[in-house]
CHARMM-style PDB file with segment names, atoms N, HN, CA, C and O in Angstrom:
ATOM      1  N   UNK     1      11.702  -8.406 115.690  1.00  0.00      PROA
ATOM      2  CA  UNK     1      10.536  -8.680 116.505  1.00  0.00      PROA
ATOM      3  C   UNK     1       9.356  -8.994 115.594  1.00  0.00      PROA
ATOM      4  O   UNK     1       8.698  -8.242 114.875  1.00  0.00      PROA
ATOM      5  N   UNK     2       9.242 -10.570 115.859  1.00  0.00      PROA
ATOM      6  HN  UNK     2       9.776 -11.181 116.443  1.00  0.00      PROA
ATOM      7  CA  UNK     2       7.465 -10.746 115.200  1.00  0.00      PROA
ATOM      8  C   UNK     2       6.525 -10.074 115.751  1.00  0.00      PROA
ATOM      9  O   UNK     2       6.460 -10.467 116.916  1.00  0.00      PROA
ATOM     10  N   UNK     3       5.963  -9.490 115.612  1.00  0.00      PROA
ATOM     11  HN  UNK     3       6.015  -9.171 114.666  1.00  0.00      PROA
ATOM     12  CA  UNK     3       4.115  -9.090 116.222  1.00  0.00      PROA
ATOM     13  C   UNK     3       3.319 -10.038 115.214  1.00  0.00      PROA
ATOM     14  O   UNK     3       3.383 -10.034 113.985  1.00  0.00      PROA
ATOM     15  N   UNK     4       2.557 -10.845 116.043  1.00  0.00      PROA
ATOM     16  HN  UNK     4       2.505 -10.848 117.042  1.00  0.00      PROA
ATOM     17  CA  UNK     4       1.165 -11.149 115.391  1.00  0.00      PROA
ATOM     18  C   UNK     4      -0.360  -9.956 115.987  1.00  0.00      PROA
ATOM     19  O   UNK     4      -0.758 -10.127 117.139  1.00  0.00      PROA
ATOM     20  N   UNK     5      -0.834  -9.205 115.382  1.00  0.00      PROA
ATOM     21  HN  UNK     5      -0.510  -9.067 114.446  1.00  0.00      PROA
ATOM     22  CA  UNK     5      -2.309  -8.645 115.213  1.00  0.00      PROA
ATOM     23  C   UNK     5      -3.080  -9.002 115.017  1.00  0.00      PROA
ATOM     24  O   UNK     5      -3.261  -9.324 113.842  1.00  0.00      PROA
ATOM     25  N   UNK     6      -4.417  -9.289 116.253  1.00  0.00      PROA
ATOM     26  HN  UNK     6      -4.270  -9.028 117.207  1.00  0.00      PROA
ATOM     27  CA  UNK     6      -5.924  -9.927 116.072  1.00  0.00      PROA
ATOM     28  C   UNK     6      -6.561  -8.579 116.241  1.00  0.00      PROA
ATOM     29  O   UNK     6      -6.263  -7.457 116.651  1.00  0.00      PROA
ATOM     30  N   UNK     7      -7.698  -9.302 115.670  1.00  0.00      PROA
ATOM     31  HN  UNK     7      -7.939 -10.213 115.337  1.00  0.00      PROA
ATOM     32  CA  UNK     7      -8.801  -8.714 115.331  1.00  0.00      PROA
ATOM     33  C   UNK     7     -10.168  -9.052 115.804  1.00  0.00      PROA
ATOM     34  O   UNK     7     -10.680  -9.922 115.100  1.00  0.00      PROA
ATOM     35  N   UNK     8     -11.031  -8.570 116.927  1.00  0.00      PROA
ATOM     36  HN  UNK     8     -10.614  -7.864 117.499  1.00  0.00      PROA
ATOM     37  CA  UNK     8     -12.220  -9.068 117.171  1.00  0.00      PROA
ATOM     38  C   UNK     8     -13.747  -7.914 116.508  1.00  0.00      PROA
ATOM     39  O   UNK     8     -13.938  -6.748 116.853  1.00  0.00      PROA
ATOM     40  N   UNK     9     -14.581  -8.703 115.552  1.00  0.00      PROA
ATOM     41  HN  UNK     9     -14.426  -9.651 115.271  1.00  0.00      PROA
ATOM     42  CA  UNK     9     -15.391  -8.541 114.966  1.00  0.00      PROA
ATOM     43  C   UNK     9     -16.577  -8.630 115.761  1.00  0.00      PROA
ATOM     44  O   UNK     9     -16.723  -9.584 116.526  1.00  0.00      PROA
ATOM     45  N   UNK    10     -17.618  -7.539 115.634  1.00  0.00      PROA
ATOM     46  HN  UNK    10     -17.500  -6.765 115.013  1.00  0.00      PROA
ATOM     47  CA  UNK    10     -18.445  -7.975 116.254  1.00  0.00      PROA
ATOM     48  C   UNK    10     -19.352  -8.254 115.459  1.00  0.00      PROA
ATOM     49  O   UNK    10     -19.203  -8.446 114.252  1.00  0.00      PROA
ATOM     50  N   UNK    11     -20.815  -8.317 116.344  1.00  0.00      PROA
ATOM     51  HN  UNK    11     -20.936  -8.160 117.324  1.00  0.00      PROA
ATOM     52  CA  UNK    11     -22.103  -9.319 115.069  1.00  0.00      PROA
ATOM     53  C   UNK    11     -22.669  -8.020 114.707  1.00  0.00      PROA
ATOM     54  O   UNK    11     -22.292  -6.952 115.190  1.00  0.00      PROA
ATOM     55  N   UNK    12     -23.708  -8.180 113.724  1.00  0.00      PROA
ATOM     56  HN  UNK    12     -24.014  -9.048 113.332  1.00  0.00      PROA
ATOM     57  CA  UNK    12     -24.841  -6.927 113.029  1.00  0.00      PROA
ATOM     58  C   UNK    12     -24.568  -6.578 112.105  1.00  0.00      PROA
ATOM     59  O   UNK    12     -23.346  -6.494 111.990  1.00  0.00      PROA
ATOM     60  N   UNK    13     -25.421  -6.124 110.790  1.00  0.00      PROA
ATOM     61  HN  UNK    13     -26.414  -6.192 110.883  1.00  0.00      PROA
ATOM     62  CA  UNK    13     -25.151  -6.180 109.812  1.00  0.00      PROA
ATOM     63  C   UNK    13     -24.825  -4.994 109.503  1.00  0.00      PROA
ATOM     64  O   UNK    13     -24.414  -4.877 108.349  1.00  0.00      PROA
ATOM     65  N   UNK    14     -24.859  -4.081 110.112  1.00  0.00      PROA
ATOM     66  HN  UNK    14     -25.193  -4.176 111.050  1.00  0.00      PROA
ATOM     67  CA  UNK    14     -24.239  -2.323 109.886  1.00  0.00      PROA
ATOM     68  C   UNK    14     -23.026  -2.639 110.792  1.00  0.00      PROA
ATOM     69  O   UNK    14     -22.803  -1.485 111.160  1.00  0.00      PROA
ATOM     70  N   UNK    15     -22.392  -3.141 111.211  1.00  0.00      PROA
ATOM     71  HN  UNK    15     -22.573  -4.078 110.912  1.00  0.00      PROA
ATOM     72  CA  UNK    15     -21.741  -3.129 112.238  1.00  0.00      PROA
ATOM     73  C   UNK    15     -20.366  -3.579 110.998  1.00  0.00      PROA
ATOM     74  O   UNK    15     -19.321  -3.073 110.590  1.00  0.00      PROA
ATOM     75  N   UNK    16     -21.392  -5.166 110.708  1.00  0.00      PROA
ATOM     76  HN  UNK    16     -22.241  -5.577 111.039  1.00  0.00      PROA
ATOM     77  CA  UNK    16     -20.865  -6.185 109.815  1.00  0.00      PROA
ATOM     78  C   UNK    16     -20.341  -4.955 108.252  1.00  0.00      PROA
ATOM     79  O   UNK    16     -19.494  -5.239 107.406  1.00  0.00      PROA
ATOM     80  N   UNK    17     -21.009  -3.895 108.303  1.00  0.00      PROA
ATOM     81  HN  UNK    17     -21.697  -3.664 108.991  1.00  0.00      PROA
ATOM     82  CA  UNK    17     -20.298  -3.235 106.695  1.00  0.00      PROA
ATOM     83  C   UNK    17     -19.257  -2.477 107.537  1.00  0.00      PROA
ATOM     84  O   UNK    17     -18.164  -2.105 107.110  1.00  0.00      PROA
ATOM     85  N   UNK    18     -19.707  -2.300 108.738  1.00  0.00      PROA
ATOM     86  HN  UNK    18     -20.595  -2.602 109.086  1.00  0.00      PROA
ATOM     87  CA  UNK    18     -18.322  -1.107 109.340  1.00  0.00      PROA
ATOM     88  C   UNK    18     -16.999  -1.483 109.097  1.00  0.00      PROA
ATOM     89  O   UNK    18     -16.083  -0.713 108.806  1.00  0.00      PROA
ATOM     90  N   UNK    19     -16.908  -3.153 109.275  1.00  0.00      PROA
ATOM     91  HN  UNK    19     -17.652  -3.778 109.511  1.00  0.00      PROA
ATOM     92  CA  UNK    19     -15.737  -3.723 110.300  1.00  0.00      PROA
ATOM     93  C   UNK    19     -14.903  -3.842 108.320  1.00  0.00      PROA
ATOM     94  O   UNK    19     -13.717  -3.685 108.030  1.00  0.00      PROA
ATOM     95  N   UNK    20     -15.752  -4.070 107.627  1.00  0.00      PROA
ATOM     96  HN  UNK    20     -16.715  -4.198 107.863  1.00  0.00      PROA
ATOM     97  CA  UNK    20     -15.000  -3.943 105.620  1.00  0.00      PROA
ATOM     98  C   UNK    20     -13.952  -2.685 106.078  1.00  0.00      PROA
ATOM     99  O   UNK    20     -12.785  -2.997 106.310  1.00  0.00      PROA
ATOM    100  N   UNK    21     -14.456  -0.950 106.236  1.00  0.00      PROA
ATOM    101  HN  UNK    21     -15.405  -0.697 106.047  1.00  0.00      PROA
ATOM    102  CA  UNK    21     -13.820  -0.535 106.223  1.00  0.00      PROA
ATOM    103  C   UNK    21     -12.229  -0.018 107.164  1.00  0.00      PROA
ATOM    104  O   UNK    21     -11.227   0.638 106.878  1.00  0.00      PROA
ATOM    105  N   UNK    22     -12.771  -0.803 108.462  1.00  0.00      PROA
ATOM    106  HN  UNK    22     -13.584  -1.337 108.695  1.00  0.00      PROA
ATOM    107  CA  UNK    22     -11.879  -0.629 109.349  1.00  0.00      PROA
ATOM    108  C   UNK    22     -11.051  -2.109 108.698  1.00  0.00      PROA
ATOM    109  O   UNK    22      -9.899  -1.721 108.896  1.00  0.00      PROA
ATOM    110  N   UNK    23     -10.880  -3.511 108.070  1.00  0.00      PROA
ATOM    111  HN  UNK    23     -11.815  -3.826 107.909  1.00  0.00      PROA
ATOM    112  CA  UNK    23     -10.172  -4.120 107.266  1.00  0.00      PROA
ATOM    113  C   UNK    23      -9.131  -3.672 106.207  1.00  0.00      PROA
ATOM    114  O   UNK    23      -7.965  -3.997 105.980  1.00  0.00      PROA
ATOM    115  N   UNK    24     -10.159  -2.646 105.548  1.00  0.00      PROA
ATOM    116  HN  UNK    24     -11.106  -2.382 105.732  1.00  0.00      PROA
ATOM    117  CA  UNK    24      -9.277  -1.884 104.191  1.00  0.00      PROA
ATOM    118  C   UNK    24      -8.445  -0.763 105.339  1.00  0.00      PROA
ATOM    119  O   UNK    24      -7.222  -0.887 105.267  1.00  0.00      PROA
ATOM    120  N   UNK    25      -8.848   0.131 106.209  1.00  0.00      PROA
ATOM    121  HN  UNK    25      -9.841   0.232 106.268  1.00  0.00      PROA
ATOM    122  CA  UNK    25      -7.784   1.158 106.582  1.00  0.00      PROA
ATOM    123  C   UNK    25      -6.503   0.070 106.872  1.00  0.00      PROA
ATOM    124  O   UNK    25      -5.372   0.149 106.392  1.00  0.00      PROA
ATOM    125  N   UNK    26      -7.039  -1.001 107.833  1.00  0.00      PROA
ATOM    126  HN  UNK    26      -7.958  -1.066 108.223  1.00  0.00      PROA
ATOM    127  CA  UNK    26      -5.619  -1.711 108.173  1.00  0.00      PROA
ATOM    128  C   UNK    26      -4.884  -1.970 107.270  1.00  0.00      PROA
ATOM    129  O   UNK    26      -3.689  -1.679 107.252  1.00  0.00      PROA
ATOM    130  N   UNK    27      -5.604  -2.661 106.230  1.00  0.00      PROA
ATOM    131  HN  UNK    27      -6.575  -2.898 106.245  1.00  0.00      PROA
ATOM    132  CA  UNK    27      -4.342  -2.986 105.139  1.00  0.00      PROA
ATOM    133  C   UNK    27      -3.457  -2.102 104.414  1.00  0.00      PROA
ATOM    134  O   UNK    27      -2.296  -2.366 104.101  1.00  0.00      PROA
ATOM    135  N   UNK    28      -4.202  -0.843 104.124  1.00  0.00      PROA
ATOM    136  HN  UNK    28      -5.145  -0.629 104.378  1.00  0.00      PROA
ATOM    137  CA  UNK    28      -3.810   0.389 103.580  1.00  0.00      PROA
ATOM    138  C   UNK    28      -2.843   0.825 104.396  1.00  0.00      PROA
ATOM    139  O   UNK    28      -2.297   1.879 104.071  1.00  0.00      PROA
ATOM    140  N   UNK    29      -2.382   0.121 105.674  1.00  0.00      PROA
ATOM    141  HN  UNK    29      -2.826  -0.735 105.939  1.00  0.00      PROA
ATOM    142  CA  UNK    29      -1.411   1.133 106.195  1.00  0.00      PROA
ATOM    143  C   UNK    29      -0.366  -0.052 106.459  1.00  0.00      PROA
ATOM    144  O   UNK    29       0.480   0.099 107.340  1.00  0.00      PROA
ATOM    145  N   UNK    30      -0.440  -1.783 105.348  1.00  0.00      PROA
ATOM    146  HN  UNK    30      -1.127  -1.906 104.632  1.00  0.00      PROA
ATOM    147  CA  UNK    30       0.484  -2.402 105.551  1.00  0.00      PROA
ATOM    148  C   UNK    30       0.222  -3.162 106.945  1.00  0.00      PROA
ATOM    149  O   UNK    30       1.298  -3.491 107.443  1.00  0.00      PROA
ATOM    150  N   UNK    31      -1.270  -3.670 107.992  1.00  0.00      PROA
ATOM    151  HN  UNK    31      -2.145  -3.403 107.588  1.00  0.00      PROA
ATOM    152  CA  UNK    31      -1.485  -4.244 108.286  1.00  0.00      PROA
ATOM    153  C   UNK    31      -2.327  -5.232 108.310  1.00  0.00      PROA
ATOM    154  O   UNK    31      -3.526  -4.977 108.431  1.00  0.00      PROA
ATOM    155  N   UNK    32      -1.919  -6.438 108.210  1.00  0.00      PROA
ATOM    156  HN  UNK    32      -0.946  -6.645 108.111  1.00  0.00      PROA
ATOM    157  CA  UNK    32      -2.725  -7.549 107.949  1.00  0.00      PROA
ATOM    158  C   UNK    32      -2.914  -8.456 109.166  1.00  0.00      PROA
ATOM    159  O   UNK    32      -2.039  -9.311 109.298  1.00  0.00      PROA
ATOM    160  N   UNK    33      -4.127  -8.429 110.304  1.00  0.00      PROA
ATOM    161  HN  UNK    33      -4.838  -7.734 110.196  1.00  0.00      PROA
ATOM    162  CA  UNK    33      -4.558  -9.306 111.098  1.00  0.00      PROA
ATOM    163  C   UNK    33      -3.603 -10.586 110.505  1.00  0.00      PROA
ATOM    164  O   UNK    33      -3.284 -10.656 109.318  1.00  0.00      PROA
ATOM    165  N   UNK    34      -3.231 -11.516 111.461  1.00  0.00      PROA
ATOM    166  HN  UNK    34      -3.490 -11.459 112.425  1.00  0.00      PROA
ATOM    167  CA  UNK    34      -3.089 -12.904 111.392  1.00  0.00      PROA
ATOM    168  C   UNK    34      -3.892 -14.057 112.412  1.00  0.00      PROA
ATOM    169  O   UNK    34      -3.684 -15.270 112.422  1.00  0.00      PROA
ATOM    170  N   UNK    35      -4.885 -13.275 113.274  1.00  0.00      PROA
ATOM    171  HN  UNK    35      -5.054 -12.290 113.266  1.00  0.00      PROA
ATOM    172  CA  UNK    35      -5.970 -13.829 113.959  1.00  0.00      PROA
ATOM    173  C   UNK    35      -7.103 -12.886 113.399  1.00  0.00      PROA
ATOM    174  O   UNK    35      -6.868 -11.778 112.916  1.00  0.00      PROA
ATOM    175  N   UNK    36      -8.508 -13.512 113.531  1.00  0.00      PROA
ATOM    176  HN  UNK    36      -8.699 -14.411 113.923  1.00  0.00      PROA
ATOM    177  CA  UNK    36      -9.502 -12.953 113.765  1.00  0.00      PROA
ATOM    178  C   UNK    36     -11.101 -13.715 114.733  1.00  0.00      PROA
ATOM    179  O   UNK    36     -11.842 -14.695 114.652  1.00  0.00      PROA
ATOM    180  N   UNK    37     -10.978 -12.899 115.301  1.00  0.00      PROA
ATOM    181  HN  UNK    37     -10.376 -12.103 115.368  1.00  0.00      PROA
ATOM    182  CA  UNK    37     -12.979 -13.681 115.981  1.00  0.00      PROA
ATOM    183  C   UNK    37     -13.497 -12.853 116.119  1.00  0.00      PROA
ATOM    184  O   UNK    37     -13.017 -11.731 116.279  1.00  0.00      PROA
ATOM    185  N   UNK    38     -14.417 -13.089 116.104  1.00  0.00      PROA
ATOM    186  HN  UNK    38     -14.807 -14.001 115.974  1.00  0.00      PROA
ATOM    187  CA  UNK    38     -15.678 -12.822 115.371  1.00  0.00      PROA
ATOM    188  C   UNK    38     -17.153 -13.253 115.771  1.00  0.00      PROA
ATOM    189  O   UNK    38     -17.216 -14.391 116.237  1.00  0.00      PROA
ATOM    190  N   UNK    39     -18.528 -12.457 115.663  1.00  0.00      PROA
ATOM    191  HN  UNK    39     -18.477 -11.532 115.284  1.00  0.00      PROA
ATOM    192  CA  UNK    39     -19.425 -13.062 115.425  1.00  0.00      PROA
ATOM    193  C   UNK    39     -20.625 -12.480 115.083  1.00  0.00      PROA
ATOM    194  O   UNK    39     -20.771 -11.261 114.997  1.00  0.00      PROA
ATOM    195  N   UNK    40     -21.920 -13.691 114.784  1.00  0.00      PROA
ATOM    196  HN  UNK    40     -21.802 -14.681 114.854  1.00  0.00      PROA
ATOM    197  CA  UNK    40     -22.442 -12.924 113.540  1.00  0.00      PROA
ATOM    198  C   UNK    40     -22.342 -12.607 112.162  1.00  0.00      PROA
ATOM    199  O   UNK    40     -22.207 -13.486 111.310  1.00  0.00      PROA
ATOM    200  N   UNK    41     -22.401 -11.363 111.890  1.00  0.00      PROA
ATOM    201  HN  UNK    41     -22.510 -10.649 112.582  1.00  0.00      PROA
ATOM    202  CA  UNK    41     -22.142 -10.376 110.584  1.00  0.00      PROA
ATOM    203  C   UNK    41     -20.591 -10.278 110.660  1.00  0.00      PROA
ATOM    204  O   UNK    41     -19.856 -10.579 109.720  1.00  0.00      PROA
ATOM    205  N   UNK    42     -20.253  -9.921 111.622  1.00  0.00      PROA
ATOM    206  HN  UNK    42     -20.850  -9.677 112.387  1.00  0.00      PROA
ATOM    207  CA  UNK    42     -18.523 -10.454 111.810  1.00  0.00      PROA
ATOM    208  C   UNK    42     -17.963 -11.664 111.235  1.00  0.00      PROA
ATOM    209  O   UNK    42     -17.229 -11.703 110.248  1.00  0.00      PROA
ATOM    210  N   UNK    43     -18.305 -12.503 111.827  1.00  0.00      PROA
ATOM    211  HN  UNK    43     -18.901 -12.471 112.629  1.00  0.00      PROA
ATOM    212  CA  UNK    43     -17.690 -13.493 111.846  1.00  0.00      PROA
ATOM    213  C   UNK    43     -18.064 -14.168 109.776  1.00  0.00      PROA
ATOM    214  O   UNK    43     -17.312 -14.897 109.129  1.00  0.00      PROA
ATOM    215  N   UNK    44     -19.199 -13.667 109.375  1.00  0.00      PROA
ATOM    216  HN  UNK    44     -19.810 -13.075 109.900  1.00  0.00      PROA
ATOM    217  CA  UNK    44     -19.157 -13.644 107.757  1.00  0.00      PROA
ATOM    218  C   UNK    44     -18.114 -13.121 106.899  1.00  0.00      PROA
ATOM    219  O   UNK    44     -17.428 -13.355 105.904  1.00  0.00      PROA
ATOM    220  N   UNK    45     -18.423 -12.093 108.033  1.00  0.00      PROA
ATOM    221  HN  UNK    45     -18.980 -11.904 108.841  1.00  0.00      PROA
ATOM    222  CA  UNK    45     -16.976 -10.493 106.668  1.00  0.00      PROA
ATOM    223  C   UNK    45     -15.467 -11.510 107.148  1.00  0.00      PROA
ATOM    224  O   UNK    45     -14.638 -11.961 106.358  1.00  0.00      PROA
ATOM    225  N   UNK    46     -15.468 -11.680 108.828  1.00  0.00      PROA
ATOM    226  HN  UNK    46     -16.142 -11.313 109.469  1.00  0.00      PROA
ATOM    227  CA  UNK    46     -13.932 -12.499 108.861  1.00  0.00      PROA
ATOM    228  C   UNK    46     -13.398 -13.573 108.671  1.00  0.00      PROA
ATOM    229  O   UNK    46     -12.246 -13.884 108.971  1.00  0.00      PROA
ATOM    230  N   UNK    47     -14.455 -14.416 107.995  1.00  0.00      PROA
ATOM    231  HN  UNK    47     -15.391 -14.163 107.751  1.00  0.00      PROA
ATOM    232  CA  UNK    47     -14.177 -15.791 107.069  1.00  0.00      PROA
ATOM    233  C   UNK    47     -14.054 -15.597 106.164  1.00  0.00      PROA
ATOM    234  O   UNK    47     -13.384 -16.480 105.628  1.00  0.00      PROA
ATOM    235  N   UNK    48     -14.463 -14.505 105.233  1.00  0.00      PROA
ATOM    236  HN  UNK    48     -15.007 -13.788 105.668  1.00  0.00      PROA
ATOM    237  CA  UNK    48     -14.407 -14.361 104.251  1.00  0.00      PROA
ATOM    238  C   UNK    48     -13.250 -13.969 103.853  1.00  0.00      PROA
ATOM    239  O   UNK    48     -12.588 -14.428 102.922  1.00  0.00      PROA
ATOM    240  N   UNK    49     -12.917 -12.837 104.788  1.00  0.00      PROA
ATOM    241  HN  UNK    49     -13.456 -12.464 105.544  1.00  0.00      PROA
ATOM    242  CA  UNK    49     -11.810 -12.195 104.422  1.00  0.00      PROA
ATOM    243  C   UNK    49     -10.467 -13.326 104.889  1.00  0.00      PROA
ATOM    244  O   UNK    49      -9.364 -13.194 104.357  1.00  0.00      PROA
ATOM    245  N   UNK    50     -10.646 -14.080 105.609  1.00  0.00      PROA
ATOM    246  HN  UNK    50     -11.542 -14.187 106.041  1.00  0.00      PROA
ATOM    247  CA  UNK    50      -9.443 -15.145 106.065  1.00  0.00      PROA
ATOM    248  C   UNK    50      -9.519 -15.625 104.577  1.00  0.00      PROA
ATOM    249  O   UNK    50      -8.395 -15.591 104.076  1.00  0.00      PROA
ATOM    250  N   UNK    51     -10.212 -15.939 103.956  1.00  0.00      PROA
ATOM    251  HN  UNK    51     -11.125 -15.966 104.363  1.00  0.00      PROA
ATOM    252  CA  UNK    51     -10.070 -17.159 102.931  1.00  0.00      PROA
ATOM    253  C   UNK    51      -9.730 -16.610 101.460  1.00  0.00      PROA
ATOM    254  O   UNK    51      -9.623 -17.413 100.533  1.00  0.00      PROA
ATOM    255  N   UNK    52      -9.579 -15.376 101.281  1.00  0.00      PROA
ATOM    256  HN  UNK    52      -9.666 -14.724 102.034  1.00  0.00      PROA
ATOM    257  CA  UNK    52      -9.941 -14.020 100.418  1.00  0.00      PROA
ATOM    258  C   UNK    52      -7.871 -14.150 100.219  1.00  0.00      PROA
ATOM    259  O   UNK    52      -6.971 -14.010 101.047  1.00  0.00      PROA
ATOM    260  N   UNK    53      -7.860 -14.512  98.538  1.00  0.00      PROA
ATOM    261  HN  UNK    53      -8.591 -14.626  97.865  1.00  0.00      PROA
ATOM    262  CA  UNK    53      -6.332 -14.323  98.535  1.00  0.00      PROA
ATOM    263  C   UNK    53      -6.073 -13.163  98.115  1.00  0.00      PROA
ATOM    264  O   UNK    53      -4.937 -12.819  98.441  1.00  0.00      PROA
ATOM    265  N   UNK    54      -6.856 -12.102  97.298  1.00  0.00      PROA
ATOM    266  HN  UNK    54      -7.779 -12.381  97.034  1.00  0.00      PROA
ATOM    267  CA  UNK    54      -6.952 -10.872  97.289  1.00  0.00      PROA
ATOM    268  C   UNK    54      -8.058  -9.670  97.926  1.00  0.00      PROA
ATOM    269  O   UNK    54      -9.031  -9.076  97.462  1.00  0.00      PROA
ATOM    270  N   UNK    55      -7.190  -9.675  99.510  1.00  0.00      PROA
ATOM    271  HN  UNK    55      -6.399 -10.158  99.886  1.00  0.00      PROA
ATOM    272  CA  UNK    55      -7.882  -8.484 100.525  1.00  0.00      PROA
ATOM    273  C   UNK    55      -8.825  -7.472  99.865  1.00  0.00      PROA
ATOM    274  O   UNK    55     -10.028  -7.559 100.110  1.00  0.00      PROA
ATOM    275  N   UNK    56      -8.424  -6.640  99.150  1.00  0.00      PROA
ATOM    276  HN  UNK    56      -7.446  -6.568  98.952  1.00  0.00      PROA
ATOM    277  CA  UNK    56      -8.758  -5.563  98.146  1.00  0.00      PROA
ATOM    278  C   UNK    56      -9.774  -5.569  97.743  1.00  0.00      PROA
ATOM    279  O   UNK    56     -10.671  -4.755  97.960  1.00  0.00      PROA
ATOM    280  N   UNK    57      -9.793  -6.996  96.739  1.00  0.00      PROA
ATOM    281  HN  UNK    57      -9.064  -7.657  96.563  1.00  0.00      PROA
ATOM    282  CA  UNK    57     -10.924  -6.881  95.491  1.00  0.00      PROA
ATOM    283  C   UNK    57     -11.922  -7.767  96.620  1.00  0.00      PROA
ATOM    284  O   UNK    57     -13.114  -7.476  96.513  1.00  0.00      PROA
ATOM    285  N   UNK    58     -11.596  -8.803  97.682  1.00  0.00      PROA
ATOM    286  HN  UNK    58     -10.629  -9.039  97.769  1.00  0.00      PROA
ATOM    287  CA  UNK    58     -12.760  -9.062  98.317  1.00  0.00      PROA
ATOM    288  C   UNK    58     -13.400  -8.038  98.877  1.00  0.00      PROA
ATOM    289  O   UNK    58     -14.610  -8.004  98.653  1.00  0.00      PROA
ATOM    290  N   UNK    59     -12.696  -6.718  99.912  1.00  0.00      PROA
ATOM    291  HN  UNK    59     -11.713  -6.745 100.094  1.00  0.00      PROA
ATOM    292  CA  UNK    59     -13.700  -5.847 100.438  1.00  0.00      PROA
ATOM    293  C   UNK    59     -14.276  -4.870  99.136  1.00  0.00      PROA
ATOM    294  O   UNK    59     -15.168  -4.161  99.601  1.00  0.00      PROA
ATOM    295  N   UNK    60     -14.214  -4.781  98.679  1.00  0.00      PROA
ATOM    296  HN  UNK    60     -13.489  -5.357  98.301  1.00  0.00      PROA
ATOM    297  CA  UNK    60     -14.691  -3.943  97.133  1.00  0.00      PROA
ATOM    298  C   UNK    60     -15.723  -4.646  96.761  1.00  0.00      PROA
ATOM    299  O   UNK    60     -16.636  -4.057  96.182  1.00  0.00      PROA
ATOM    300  N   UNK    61     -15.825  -6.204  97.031  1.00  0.00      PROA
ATOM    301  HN  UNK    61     -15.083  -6.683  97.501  1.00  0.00      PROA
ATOM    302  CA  UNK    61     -16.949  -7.382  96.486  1.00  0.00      PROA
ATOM    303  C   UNK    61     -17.466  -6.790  97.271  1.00  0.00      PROA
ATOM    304  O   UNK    61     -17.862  -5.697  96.866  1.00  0.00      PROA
ATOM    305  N   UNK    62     -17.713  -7.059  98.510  1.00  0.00      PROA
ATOM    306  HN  UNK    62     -17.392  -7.947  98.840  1.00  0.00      PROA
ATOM    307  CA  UNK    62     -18.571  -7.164  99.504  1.00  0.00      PROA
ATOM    308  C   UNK    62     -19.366  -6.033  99.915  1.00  0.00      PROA
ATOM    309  O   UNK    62     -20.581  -6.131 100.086  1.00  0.00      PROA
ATOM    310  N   UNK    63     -18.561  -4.700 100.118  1.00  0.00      PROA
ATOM    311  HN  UNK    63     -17.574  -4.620  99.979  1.00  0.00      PROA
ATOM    312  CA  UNK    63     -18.860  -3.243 100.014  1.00  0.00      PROA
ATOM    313  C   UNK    63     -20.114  -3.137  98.994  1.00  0.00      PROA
ATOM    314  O   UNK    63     -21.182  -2.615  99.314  1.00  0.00      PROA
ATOM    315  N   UNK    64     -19.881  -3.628  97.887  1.00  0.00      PROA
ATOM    316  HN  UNK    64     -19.014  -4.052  97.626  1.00  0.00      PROA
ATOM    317  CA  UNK    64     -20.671  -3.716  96.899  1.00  0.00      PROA
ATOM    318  C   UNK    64     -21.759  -4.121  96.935  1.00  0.00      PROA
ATOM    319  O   UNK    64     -22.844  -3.753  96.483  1.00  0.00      PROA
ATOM    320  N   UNK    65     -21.321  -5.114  97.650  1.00  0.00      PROA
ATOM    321  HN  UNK    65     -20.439  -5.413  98.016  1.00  0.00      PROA
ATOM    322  CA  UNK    65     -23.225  -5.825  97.570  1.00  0.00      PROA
ATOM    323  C   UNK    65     -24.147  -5.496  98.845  1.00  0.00      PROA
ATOM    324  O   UNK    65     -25.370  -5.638  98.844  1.00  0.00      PROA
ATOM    325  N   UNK    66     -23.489  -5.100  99.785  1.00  0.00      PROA
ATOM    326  HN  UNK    66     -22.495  -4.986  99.785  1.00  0.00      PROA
ATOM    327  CA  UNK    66     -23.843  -4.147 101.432  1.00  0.00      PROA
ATOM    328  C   UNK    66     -24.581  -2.886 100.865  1.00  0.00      PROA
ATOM    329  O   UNK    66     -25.758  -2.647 101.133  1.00  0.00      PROA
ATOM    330  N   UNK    67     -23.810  -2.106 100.072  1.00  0.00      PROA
ATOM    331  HN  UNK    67     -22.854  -2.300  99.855  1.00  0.00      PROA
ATOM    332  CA  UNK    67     -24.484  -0.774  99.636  1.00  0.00      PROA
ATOM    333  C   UNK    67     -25.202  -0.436  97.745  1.00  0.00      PROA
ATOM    334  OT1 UNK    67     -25.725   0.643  97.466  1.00  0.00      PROA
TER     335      UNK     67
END
């Protein structure tokens, strides 16, 4: 059984650092969205992260420059 997992992001820029760590729990448990929408501060972190060939070190970038 395929499952595909989306992901809807919402806008704001505290919202926009939340949605980094709810990204990293998913991956950490071996899930990787294959949709995302988004908007706003969302829709920044979920382009980014669509285009991001290493998940990891992009939310670690980004985390970074948020806090």
């Amino acid at each position: 059984m395929n499952t595909e997992i989306g992901v809807v992001l919402s806008g704001g820029g505290i919202r926009a650092a939340a949605h980094i760590g709810v990204l990293q729990a998913l991956n950490a448990n071996g899930i990787f969205p294959s949709v995302i929408s988004a908007a706003s501060g969302g829709a920044i972190v979920g382009a980014l992260y669509c285009g991001a060939t290493n998940h990891e070190k992009y939310l670690n970038y980004v985390r970074n420059m948020i806090f």
